[in-house]
C-alpha positions in Angstrom: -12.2 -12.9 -8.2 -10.7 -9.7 -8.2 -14.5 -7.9 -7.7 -15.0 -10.5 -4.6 -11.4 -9.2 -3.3 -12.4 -5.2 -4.1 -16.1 -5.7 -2.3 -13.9 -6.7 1.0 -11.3 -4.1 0.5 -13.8 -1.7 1.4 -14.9 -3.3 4.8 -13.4 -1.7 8.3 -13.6 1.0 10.4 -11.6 3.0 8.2 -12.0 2.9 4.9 -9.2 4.0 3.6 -6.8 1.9 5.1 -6.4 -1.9 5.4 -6.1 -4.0 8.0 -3.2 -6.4 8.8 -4.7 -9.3 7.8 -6.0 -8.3 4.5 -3.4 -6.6 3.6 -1.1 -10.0 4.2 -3.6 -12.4 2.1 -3.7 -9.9 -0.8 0.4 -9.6 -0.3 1.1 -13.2 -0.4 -1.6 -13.8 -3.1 -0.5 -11.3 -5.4 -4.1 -9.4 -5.6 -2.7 -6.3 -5.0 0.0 -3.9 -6.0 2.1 -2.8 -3.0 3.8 0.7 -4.1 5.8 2.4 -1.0 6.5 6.0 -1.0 8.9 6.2 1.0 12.5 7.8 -0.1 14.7 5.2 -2.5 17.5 4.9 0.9 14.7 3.9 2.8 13.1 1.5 0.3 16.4 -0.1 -0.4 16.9 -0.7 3.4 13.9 -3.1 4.0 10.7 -3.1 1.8 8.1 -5.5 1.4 9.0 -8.0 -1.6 7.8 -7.3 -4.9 6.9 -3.7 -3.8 7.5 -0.9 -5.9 8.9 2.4 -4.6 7.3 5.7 -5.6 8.5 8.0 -3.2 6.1 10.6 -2.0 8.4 13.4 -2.7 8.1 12.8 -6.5 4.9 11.3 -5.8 2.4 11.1 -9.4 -0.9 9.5 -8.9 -1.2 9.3 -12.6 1.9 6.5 -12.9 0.2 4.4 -9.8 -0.3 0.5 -11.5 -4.4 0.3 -12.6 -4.2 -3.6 -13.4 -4.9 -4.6 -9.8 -6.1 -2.5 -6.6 -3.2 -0.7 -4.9 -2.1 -0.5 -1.5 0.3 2.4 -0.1 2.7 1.8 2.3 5.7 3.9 4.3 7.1 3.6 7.4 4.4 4.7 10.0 1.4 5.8 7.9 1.4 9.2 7.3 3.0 9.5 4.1 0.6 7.0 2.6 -2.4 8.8 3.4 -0.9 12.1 2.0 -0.1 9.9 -1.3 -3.9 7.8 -0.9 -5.4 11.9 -0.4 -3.5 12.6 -3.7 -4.5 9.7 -5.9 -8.6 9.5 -4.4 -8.5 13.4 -5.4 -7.4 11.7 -9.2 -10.5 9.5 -9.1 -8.7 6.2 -8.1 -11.0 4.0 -5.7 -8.9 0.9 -5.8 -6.5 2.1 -3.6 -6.1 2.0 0.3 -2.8 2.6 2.2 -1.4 0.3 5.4 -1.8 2.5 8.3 0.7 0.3 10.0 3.5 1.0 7.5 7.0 -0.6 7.4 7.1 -0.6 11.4 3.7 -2.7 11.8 4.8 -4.7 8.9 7.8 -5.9 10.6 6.5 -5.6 14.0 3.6 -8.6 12.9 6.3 -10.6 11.5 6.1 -9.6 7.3 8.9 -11.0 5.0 11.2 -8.3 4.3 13.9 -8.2 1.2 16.8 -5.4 1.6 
């Protein structure tokens, strides 16, 4: 199951990130670990439930979850591919980032705990 999820978390025109879609199914099924690095004021404003926050300025690859693939999120993108550049240059391959972030999150309708 999780191999079948991994083998399609590689598909898209960018592989580093994941699409909208994807990223929801794996959400809502619990077959990922969502970690946002965003700063703990902006986690505790809105985040994605069952998130964890890891904010990029205190940002250590080595502490990421390894139990299930990760996906990095933050609130427009950017931050999560500085974090994804950090943890791929560890050796982690089971991790992607939401290019979308918080904004496209909420802007597509995602539940939302505060």
């Amino acid at each position: 199951m999780l191999s079948n999820f991994l083998s399609r978390f590689a598909a898209g025109p960018d592989p580093s990130a994941i699409d909208h879609e994807e990223f929801e199914q794996a959400v809502q099924g619990g077959k990922c670990v969502v970690v946002d690095v965003r700063e703990p004021h902006e986690f505790a404003n809105a985040h994605i439930p069952t998130s964890l926050n890891m904010p990029l300025s205190t940002f250590n690859p080595q502490r990421l979850p390894s139990d299930k693939p990760v996906v990095l999120i933050c609130h427009s993108g950017v931050r999560s591919r500085t974090a994804l550049a950090k943890a791929h240059a560890t050796g982690r391959k089971d991790i992607k980032h939401y290019a979308g972030g918080i904004v496209g999150w909420r802007s597509r309708r995602g539940a939302l705990a505060s």
